[in-house]
DSSP file (Angstrom, degrees, kcal/mol; ACC not computed):
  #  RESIDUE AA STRUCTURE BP1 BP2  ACC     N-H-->O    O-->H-N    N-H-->O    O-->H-N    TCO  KAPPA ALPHA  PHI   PSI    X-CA   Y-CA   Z-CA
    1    1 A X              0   0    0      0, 0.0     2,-0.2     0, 0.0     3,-0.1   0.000 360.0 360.0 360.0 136.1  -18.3    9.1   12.8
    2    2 A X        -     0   0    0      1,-0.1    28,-0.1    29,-0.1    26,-0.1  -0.505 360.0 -97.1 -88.3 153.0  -15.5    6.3   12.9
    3    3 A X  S    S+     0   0    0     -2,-0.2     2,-0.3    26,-0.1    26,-0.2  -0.269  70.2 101.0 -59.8 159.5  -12.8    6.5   10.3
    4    4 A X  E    S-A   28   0A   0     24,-2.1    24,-3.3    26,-0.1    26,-0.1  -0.936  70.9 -10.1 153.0-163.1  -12.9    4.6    7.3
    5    5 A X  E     -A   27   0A   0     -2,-0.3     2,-0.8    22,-0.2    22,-0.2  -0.277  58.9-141.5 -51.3 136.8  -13.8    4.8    3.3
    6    6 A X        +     0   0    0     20,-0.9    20,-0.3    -2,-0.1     2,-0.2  -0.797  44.7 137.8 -87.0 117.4  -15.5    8.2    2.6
    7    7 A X    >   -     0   0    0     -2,-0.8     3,-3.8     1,-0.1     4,-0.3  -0.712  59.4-113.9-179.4 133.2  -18.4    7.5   -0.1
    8    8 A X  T 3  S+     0   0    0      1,-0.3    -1,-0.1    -2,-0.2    -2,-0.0   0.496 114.4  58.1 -35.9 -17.7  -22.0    8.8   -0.2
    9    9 A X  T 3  S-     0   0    0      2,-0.1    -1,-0.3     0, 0.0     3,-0.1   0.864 108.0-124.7 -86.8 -33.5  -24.0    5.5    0.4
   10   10 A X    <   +     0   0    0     -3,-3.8     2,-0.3     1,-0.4    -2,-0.2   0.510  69.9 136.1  83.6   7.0  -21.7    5.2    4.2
   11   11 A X        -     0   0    0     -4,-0.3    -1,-0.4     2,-0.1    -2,-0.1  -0.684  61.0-137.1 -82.3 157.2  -20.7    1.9    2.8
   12   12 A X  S    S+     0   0    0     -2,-0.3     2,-0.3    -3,-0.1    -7,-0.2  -0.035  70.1  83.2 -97.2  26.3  -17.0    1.1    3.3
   13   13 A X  S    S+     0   0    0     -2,-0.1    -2,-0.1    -8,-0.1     0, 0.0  -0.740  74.7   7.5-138.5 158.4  -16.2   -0.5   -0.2
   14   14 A X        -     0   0    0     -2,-0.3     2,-0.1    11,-0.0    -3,-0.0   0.616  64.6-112.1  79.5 176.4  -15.2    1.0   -3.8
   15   15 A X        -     0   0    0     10,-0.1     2,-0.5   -10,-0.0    10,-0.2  -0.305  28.2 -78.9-134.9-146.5  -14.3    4.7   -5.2
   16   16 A X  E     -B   24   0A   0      8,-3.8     8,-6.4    -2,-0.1     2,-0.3  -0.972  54.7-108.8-131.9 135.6  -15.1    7.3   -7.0
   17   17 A X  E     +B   23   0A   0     -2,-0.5     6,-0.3     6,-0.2     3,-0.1  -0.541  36.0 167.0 -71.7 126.2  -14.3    6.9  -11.2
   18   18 A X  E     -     0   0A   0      4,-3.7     2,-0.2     1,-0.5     5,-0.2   0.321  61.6 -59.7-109.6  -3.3  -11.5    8.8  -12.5
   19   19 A X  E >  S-B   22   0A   0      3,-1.1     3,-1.7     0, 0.0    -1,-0.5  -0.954  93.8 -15.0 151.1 177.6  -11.4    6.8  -16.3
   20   20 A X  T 3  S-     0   0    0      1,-0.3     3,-0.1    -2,-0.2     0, 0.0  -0.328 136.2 -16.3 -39.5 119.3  -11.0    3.9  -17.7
   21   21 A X  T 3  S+     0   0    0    113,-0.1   114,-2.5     1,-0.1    -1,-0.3   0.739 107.9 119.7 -11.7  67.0   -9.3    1.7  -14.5
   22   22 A X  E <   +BC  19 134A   0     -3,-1.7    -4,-3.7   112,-0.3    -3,-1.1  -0.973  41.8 177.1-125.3 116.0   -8.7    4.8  -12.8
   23   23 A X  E     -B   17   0A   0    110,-0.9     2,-0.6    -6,-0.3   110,-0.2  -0.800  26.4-139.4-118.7 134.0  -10.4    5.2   -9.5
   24   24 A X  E     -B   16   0A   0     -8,-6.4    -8,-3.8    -2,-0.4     2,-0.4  -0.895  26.3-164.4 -92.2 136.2  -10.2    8.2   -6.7
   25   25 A X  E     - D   0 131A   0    106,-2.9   106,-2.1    -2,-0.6     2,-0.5  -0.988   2.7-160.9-132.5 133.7  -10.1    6.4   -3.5
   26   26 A X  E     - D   0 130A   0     -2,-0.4   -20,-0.9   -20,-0.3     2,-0.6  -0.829   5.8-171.4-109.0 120.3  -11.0    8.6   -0.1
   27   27 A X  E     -AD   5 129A   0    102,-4.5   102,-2.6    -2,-0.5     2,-1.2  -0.775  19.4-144.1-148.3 144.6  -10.2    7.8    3.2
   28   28 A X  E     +AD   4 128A   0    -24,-3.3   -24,-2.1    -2,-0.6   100,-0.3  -0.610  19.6 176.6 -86.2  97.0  -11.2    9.4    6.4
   29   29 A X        +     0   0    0     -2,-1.2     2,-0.3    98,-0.8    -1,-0.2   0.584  66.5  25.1 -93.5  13.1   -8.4    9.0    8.3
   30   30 A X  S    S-     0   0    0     97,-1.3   -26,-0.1   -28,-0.1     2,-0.1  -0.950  89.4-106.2-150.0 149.2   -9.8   11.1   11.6
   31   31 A X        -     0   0    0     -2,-0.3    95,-1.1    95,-0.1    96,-0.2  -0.389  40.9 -95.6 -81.3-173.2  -13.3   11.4   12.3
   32   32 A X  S    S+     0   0    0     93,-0.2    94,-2.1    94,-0.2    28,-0.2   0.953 113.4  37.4 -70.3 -98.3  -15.1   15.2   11.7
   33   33 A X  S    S+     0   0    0     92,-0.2    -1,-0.2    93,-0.1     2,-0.1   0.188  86.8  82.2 -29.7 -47.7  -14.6   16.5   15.3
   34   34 A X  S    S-     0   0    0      1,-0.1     2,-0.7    -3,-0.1    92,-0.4  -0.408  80.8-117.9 -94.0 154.2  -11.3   15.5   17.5
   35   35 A X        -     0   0    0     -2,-0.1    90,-0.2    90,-0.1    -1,-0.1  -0.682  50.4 -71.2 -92.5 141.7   -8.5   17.8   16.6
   36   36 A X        -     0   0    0     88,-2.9     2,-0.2    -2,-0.7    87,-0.1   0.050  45.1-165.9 -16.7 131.4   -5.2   15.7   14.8
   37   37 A X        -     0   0    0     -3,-0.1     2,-0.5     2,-0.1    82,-0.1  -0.574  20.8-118.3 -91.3 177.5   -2.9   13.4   16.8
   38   38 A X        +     0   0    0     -2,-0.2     2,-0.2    81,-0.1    80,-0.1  -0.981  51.9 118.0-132.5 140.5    0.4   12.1   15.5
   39   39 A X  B     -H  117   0B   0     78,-1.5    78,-3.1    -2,-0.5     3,-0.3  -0.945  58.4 -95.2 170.6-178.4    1.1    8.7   15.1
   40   40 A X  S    S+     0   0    0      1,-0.3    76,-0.1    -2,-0.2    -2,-0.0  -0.729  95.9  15.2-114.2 148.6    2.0    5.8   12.8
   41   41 A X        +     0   0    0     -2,-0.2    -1,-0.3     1,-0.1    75,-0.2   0.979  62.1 160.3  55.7  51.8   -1.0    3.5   11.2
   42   42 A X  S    S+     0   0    0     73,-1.3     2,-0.4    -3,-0.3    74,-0.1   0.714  70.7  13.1 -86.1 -12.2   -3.5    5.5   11.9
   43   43 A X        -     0   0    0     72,-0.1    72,-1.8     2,-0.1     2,-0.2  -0.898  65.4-175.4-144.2 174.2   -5.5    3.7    9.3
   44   44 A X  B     +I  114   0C   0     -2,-0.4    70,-0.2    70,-0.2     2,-0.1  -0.704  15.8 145.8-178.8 106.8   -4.6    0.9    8.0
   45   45 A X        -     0   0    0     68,-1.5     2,-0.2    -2,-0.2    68,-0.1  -0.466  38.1-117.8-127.8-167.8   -6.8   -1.2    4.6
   46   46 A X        -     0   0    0     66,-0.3     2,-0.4    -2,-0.1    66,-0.2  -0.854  22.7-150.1-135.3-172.9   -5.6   -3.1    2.1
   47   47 A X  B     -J  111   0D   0     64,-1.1    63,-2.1    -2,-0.2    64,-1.8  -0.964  16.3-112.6-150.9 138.2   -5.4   -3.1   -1.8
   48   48 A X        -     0   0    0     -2,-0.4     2,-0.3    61,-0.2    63,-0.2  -0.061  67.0 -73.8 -58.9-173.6   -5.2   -5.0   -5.3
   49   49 A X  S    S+     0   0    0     60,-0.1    87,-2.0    61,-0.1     2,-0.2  -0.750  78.0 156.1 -94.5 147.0   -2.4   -4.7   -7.1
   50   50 A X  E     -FE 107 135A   0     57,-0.9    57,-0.5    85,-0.3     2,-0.3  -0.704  46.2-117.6-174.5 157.8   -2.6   -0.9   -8.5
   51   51 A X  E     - E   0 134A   0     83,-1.8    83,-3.0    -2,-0.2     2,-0.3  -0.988  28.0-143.6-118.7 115.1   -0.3    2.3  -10.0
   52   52 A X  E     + E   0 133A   0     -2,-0.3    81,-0.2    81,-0.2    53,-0.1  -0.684  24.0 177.5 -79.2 147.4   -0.9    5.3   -7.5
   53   53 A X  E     +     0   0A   0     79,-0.9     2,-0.2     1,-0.4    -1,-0.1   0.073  68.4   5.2-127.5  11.0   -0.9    8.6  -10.4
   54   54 A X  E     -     0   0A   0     78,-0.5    78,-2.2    47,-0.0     2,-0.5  -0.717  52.9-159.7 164.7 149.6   -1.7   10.8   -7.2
   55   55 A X  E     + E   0 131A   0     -2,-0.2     2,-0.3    76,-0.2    45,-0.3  -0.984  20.4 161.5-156.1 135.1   -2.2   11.6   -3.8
   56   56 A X  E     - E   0 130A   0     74,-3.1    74,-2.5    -2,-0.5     2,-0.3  -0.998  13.1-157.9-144.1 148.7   -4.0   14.5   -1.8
   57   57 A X  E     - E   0 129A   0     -2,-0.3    36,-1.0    28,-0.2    72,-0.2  -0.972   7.4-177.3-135.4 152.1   -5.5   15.5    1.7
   58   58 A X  E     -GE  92 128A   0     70,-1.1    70,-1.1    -2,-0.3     2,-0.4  -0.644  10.9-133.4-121.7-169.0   -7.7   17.5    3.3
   59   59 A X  E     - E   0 127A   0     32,-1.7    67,-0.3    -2,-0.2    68,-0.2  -0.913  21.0-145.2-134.8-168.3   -9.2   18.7    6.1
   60   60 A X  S    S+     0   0    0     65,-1.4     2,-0.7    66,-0.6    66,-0.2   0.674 101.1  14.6-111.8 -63.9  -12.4   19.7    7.9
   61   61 A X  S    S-     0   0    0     64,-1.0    64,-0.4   -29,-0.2    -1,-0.2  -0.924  84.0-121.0-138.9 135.4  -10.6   22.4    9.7
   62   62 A X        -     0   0    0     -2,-0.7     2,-0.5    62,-0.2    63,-0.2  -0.201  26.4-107.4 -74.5-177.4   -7.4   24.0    9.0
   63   63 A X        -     0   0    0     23,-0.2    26,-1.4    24,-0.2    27,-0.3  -0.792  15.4-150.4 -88.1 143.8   -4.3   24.2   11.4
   64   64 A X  S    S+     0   0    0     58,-1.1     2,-0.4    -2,-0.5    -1,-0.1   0.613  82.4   6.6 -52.2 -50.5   -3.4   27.5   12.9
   65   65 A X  S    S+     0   0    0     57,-0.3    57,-0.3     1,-0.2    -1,-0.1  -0.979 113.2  21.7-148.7 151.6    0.2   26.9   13.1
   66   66 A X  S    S-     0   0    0     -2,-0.4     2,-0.7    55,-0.2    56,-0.3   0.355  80.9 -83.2  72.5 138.3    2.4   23.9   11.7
   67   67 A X        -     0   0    0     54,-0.1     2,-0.9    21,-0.1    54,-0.2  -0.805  21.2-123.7-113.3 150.7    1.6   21.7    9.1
   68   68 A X        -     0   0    0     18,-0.8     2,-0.2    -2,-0.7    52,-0.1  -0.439  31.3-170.7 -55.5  81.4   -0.3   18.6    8.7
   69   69 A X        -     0   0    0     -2,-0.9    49,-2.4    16,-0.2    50,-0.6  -0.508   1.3-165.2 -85.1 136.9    2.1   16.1    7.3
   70   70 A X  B     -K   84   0E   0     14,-2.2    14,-1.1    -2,-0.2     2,-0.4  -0.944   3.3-160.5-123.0 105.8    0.6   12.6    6.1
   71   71 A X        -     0   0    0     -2,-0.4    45,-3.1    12,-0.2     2,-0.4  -0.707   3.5-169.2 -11.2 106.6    2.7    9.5    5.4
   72   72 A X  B     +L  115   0F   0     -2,-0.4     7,-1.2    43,-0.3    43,-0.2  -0.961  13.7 180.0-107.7 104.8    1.2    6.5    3.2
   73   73 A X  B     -M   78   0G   0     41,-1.1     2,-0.8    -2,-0.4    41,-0.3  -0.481  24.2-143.3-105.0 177.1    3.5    3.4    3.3
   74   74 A X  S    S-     0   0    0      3,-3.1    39,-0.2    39,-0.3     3,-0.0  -0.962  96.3  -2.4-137.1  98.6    2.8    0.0    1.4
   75   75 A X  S    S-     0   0    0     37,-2.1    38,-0.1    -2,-0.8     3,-0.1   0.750 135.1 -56.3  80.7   5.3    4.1   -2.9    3.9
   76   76 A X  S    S+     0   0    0      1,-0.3     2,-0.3    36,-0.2    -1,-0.3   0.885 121.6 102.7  91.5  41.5    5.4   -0.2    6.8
   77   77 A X  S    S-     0   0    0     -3,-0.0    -3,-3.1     0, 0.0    -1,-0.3  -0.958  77.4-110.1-154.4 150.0    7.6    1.5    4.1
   78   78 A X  B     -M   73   0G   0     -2,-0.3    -5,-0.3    -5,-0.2     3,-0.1  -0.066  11.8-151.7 -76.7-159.5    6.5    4.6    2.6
   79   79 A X  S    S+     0   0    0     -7,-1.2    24,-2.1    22,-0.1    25,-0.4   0.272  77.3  55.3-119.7  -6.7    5.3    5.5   -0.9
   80   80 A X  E     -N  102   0H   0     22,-0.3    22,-0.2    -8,-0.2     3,-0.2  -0.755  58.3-155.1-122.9 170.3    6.4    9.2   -1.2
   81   81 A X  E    S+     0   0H   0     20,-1.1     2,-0.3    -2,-0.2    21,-0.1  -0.118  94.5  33.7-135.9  30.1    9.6   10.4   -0.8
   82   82 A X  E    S-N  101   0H   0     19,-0.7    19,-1.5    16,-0.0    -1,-0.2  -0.691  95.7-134.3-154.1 124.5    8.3   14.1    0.1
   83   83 A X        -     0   0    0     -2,-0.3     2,-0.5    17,-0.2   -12,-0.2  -0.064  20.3 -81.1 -56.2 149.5    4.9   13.8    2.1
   84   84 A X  B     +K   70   0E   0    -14,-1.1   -14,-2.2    16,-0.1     2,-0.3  -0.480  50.1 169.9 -61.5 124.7    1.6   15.5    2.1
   85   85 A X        -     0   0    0     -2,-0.5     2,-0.5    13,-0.3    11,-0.3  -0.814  22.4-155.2-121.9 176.1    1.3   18.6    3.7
   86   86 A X        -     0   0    0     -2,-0.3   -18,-0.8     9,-0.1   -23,-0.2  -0.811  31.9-112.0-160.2 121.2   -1.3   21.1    3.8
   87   87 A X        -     0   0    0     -2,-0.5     2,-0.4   -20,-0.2     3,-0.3  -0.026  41.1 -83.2 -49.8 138.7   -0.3   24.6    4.6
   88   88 A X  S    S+     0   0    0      1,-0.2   -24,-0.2   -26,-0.1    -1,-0.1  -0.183 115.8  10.1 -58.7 112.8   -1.3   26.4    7.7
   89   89 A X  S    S+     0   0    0    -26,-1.4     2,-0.3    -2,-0.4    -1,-0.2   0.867 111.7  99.5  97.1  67.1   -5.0   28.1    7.5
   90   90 A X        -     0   0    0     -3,-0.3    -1,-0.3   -27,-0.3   -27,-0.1  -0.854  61.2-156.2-148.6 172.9   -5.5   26.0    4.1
   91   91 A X  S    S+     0   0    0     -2,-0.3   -32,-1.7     1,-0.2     2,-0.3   0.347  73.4  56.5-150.0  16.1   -7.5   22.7    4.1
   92   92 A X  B     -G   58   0A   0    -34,-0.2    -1,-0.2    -5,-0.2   -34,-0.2  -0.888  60.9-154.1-123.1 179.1   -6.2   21.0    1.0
   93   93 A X  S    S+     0   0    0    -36,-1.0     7,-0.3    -2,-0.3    -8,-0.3  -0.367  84.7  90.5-132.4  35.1   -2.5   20.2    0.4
   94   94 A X  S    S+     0   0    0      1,-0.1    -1,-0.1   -38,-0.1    -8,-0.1   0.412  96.8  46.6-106.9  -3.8   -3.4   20.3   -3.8
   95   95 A X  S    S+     0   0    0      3,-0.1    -2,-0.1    -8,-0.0    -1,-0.1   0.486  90.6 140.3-103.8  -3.3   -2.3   24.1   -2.9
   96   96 A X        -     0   0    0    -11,-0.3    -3,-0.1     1,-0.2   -10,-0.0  -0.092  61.7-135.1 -26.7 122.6    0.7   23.1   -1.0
   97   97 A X  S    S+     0   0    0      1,-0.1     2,-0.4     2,-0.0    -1,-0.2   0.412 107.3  36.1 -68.2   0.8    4.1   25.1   -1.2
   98   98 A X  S    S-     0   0    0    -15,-0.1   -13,-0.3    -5,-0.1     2,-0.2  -0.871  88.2-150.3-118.6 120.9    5.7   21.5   -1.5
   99   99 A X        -     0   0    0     -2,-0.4     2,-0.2     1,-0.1    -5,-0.1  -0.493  25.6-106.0-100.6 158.8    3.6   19.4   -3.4
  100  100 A X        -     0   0    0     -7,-0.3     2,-0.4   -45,-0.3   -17,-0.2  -0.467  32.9-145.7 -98.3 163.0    3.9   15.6   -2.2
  101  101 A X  E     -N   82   0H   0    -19,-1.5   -20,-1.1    -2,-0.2   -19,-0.7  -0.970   5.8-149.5-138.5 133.8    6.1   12.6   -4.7
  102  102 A X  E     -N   80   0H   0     -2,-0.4   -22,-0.3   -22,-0.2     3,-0.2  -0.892  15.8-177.1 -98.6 148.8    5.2    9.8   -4.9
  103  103 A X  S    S+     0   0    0    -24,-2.1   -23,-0.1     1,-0.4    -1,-0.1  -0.148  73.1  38.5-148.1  52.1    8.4    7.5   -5.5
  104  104 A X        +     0   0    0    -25,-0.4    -1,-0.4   -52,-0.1    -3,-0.0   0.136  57.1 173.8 171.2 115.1    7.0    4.2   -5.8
  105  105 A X        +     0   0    0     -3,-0.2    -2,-0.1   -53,-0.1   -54,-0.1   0.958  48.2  98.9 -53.7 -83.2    4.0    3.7   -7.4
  106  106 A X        -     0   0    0      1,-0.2     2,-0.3   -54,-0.1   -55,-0.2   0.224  45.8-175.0 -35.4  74.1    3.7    0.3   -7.5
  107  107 A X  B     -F   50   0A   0    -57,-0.5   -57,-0.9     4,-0.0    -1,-0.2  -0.537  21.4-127.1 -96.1 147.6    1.6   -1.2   -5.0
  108  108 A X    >   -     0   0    0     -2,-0.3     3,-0.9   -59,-0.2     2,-0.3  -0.275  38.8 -89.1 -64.6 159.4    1.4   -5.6   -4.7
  109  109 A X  T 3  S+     0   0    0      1,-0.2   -61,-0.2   -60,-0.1    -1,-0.1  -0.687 116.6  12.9 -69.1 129.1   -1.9   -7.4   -4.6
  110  110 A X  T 3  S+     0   0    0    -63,-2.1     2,-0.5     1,-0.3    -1,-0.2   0.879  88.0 167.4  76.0  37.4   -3.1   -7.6   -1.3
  111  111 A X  B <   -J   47   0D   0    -64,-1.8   -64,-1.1    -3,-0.9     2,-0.7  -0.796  35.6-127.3-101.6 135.9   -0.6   -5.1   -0.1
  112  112 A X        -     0   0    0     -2,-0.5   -37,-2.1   -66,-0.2     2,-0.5  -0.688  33.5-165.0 -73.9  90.0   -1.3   -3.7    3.8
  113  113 A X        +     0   0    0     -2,-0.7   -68,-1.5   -39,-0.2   -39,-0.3  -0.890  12.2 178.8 -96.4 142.7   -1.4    0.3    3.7
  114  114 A X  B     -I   44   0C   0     -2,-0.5   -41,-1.1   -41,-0.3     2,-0.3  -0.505  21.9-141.0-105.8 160.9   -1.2    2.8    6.4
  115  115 A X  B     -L   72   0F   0    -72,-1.8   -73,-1.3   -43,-0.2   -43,-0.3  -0.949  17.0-160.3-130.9 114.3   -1.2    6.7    6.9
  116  116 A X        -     0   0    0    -45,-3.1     2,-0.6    -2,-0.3   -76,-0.2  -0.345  12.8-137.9 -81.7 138.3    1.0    7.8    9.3
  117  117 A X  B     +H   39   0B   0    -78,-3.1   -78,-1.5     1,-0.2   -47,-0.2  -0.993  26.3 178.2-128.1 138.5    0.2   11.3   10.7
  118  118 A X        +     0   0    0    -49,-2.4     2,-0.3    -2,-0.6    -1,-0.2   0.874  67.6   8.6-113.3 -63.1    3.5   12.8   10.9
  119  119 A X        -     0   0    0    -50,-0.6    -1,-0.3   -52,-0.1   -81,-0.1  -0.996  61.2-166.3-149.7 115.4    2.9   16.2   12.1
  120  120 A X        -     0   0    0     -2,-0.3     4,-0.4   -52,-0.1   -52,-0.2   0.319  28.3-147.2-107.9  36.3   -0.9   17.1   13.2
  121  121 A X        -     0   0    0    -54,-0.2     2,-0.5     2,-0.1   -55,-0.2   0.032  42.6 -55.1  41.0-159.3   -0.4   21.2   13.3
  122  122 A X  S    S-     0   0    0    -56,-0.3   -58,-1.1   -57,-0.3   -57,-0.3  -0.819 116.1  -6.9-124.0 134.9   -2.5   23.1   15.9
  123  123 A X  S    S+     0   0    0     -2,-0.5     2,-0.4   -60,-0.2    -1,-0.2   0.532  83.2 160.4  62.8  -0.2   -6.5   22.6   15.9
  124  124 A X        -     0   0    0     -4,-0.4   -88,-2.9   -88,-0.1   -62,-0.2  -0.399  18.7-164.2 -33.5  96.2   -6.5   20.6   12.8
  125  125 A X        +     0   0    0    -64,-0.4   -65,-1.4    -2,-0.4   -64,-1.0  -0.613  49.7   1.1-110.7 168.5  -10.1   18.1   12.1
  126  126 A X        -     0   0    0    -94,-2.1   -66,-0.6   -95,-1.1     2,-0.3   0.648  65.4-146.8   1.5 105.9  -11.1   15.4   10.1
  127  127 A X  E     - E   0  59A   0    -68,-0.2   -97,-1.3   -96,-0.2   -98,-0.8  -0.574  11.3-167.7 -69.9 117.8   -8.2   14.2    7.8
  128  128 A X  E     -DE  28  58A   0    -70,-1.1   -70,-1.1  -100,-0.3     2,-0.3  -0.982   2.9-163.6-113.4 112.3   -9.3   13.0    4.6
  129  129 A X  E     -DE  27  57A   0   -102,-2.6  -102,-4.5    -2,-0.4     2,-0.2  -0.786  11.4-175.4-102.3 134.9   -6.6   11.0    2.4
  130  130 A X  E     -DE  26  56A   0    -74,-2.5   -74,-3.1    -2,-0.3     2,-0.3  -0.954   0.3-175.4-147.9 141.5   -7.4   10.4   -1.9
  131  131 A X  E     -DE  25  55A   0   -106,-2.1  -106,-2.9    -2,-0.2     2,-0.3  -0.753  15.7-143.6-124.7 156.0   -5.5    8.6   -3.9
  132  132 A X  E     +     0   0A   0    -78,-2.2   -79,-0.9    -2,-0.3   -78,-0.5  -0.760  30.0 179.1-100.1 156.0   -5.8    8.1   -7.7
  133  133 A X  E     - E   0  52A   0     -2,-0.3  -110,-0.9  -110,-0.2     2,-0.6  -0.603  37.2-137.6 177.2 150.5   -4.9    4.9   -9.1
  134  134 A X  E     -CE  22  51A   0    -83,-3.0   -83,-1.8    -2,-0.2  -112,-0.3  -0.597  29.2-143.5 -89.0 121.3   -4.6    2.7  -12.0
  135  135 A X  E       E   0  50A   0   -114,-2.5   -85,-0.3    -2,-0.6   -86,-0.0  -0.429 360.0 360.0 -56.1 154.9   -6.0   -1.1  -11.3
  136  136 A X              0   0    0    -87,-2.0   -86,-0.2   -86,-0.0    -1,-0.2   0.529 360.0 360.0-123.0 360.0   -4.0   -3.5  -13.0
């Protein structure tokens, strides 16, 4: 399986409804199988113009040691000012002992974002990034 949107049809388009224009958006940013690399723009879509209200990851398989720190930047500059992590043997980071900030919602229409893997712990699979977020 290639990276890309996560959604039950295997089409690459739209999200999962959170409310009234509020959408969960997934992305797979590693396939199932290869254990984590680090590096910057490891995916890379784009987006209307939007409020992110929340940001989480998972995995497929936890790390052993270290944790799996994720970077999302808007235009090569981030969006959080403390990252996602997800704690060693864990596979979500919504139990993280530092929970991720976001410190600037705001993303433009037609804005380019990436997810930077920052730190890919030891034995770590298939990176999932979801974001919440308000159309406007």
């Amino acid at each position: 399986m290639s990276s890309g949107y996560v959604l039950p049809s295997g089409r690459h388009t739209t999200g999962f409804t959170g409310g009234p224009n509020y959408q969960w958006l997934q992305f797979a940013i590693t396939d199932q199988v290869t254990v984590l690399t680090t590096g910057t723009a490891k995916f890379t879509t784009r987006f209307p113009a939007c409020t992110v209200l929340a940001v989480r990851s998972s995995l497929k398989t936890a790390s052993t040691s270290g944790l799996p720190t994720v970077d999302i930047n808007e235009g090569g500059t981030t969006i959080l000012s403390t990252k996602l992590t997800i704690d060693i043997n864990v596979t979500t980071s919504t139990t993280a002992a530092t929970p991720a900030v976001i410190s600037d919602a705001a993303i433009a229409d037609d804005a380019e974002i990436t997810f930077d893997i920052d730190t890919a712990g030891t034995g770590a699979k298939g990176l999932i990034v979801s974001m919440r977020v308000k159309w406007v």
